[in-house]
C-alpha positions in Angstrom: -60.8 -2.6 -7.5 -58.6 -3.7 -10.5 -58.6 -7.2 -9.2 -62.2 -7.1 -9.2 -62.4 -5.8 -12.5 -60.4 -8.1 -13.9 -62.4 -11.2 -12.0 -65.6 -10.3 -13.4 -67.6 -12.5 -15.4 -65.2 -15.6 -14.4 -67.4 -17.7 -13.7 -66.6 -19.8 -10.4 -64.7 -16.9 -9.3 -65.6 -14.9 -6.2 -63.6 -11.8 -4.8 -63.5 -11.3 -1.4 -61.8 -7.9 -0.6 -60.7 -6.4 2.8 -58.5 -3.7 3.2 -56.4 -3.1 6.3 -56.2 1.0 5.5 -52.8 1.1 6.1 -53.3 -0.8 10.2 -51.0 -3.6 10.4 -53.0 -5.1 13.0 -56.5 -4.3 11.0 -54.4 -6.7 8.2 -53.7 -9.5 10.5 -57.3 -9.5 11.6 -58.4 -9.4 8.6 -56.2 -12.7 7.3 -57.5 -14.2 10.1 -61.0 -13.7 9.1 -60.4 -15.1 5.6 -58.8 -18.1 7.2 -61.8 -18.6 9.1 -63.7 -18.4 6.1 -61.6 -21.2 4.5 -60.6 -19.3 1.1 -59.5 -21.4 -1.8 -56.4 -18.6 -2.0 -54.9 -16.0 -0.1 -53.7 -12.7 -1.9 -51.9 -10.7 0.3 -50.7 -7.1 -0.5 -48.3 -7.1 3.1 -48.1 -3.6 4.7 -44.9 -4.8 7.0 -42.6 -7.4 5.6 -42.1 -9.4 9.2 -45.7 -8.2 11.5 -47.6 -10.1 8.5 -45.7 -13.9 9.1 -47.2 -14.6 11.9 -51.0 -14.5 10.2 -49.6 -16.1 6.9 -48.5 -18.8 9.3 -51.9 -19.4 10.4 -53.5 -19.3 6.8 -50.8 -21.8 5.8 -51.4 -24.2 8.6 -54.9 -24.3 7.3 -53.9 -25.6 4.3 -54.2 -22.1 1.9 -52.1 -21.6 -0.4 -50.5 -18.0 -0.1 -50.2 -16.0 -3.1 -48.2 -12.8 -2.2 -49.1 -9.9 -4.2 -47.3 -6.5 -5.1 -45.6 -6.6 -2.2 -43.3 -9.5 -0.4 -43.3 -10.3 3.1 -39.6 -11.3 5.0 -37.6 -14.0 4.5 -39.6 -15.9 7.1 -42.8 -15.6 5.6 -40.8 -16.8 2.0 -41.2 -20.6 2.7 -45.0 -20.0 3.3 -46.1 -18.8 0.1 -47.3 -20.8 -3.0 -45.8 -17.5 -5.4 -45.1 -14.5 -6.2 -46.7 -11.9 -8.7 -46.4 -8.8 -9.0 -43.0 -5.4 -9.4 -39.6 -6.5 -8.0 -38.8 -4.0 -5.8 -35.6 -4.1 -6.0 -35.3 -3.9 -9.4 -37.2 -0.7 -9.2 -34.6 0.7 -6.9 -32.1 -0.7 -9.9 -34.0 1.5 -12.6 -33.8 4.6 -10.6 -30.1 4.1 -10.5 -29.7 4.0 -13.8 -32.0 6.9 -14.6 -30.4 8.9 -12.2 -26.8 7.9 -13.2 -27.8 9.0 -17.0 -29.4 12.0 -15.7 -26.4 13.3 -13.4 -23.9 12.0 -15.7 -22.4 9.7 -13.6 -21.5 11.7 -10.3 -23.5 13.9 -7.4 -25.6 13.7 -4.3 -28.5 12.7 -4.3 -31.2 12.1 -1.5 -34.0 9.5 -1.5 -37.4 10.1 -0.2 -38.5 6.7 1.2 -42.1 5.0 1.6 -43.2 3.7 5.2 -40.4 2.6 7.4 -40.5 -1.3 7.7 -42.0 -2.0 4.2 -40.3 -4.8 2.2 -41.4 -2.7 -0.8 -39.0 0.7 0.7 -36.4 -1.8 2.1 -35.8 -3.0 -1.6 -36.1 0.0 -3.6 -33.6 1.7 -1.1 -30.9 -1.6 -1.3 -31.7 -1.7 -5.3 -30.7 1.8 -5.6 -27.6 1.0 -4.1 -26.7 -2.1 -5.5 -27.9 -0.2 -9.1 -25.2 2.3 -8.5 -22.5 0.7 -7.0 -23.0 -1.8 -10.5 -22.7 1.2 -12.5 -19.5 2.1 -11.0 -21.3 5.3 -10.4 -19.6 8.7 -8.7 -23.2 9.5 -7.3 -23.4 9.8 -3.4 -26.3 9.2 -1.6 -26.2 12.2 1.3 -29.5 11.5 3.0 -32.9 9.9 3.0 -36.0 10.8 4.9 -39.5 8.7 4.8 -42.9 10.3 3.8 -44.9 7.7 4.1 -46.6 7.3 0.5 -47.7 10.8 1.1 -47.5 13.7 -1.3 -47.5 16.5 1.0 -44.9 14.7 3.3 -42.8 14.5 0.5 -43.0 18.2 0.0 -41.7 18.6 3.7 -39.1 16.1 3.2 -38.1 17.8 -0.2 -37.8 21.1 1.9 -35.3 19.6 4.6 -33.2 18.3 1.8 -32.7 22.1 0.5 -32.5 23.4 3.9 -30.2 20.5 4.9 -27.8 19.7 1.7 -28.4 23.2 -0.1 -26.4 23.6 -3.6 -25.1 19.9 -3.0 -28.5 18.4 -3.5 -28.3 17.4 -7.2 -30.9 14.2 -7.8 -33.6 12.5 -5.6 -34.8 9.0 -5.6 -38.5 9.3 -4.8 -39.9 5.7 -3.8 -43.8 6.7 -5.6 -44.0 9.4 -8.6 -46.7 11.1 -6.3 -44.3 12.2 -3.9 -41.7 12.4 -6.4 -44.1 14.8 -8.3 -45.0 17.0 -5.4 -41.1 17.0 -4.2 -40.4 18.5 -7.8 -42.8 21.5 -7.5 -40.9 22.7 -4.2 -37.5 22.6 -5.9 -38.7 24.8 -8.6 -40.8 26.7 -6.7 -37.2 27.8 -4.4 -35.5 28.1 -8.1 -33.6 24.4 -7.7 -35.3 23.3 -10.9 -31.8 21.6 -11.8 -32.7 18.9 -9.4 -33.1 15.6 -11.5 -36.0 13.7 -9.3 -36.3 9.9 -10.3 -40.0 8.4 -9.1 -41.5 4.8 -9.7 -44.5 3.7 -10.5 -45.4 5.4 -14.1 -48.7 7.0 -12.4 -50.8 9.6 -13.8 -49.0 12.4 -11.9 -45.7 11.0 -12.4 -46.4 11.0 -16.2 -47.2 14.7 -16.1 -44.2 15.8 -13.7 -42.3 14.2 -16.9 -44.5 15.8 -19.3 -44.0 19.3 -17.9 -40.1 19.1 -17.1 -40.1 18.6 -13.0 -39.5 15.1 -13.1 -36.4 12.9 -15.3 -38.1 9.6 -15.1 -40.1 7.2 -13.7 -41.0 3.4 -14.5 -44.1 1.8 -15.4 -45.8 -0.2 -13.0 -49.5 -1.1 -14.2 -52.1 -2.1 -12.2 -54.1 -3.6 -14.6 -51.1 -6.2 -15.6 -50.8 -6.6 -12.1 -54.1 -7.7 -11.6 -54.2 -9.7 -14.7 -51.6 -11.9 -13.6 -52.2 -12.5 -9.8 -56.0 -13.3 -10.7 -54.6 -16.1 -13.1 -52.3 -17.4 -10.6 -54.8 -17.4 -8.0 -57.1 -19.4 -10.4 -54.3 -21.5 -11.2 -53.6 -22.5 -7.0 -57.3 -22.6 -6.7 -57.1 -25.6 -9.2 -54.4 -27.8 -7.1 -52.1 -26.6 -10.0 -48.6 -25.4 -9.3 -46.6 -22.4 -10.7 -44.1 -22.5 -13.5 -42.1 -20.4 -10.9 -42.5 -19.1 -7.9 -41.9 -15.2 -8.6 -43.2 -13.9 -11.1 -42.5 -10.2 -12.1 -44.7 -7.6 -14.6 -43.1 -5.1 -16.9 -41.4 -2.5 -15.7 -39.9 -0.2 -18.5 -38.0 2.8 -17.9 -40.4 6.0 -18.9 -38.3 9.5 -19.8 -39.3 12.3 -22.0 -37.7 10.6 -24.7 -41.3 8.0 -24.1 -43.7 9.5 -22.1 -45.9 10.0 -25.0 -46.3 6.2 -25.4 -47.6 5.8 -22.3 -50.9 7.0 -20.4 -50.6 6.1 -16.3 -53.3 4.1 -15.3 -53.3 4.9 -11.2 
């Protein structure tokens, strides 16, 4: 909706928008149908990393360019696209490692609470997290990690198996969205483990209030609106024949605390 928002009144510019409602098959078919309808550009938002190459193939045999959006698809679908715009994943995971390294002082266990299993975008925030802390020389341990699927009230189940698994030793959580981050929060204060530091991403509006009322460290910022603001100019861009400056192109993402929540509003 933010694409379309941003695209209107452009003249020349017509969105077409099909959403694949979380069915990786739905999303193939529906590449398919946009190659058969011989789009100027391809945005693609992939829901698995490696199941969405073999449709990009086809689009970029027909001579689209591929712009891939928000999300990235695997290696093999790299060579196949025109750009990049949107988060870097794995930065993300980076920022949460060095929120929750401030936040823990440097050593404990922590658990993460991953998106969808397969996903380039929880593949990278997991390896960034990683990478973030093993950069920071960090003592923090990662004990466990469970997926939830982008879903709030998963994320309170997973946030229950932690305590029931890891007990007193739980001391930080890495939630890959501030929704579930958010919701994973309220069940460690409701069972009294409001010590927990929980780390989300995304800077949305429930994210911003977990921070706000004290259930949540931090968060980063990821807006829609820039988001859509810059893809739409680089599909214009590819549209044109014109190449990009560089191939990926990454938004904003600053770290958002307690110290700054009050600069910022959450837009999603």
């Amino acid at each position: 909706m933010r694409f379309e928002a941003a695209a209107k009144g452009m003249d020349g510019v017509e969105v077409v928008t099909l959403s694949a409602d979380g069915d990786i098959a739905k999303q193939s078919s529906d590449i398919a149908t946009l190659v058969n309808r011989k789009v100027n550009v391809l945005l693609v938002t992939s829901l698995d990393g490696n199941a969405v190459v073999p449709a990009l193939k086809k689009a970029s045999e027909a001579g689209i360019p591929i712009l891939a959006v928000s999300n990235e698809p695997a290696e093999a679908g790299q060579a196949l696209l025109a750009g990049y715009s949107g988060p870097d994943d794995y930065v993300q995971g980076v920022i949460a490692a060095e929120l929750l390294n401030d936040a823990l002082k440097g050593e404990g266990a922590i658990a993460v609470i991953e998106g969808s299993p397969g996903q380039s975008t929880t593949l990278l925030r997991t390896q960034g997290l990683k990478d973030g802390l093993a950069k920071l020389n960090s003592k923090i341990t990662i004990i466990g990690s469970q997926t939830a699927d982008w879903n709030p009230v998963k994320a309170k189940d997973v946030a229950q198996a932690f305590l029931t698994a890891y007990g007193d030793q739980l001391k930080g959580v890495f939630a890959q969205d501030d929704n579930s981050g958010a919701a994973a929060a309220e069940v460690f204060k409701a069972a009294g483990r409001g010590d927990i530091k929980v780390v989300g991403t995304g800077g949305t509006i429930n994210g911003l209030k977990a921070i706000r009322d004290g259930l949540m460290y931090g968060t980063m910022d990821q807006s829609p609106t820039t988001d859509a603001k810059q893809a739409l100019d680089f599909a214009v861009k590819l549209a044109k024949g014109e190449k990009l400056a560089e191939k990926r192109n990454i938004i904003p993402m600053p770290k958002i605390t307690s110290a700054n929540v009050k600069e910022f509003k959450g837009e999603w």
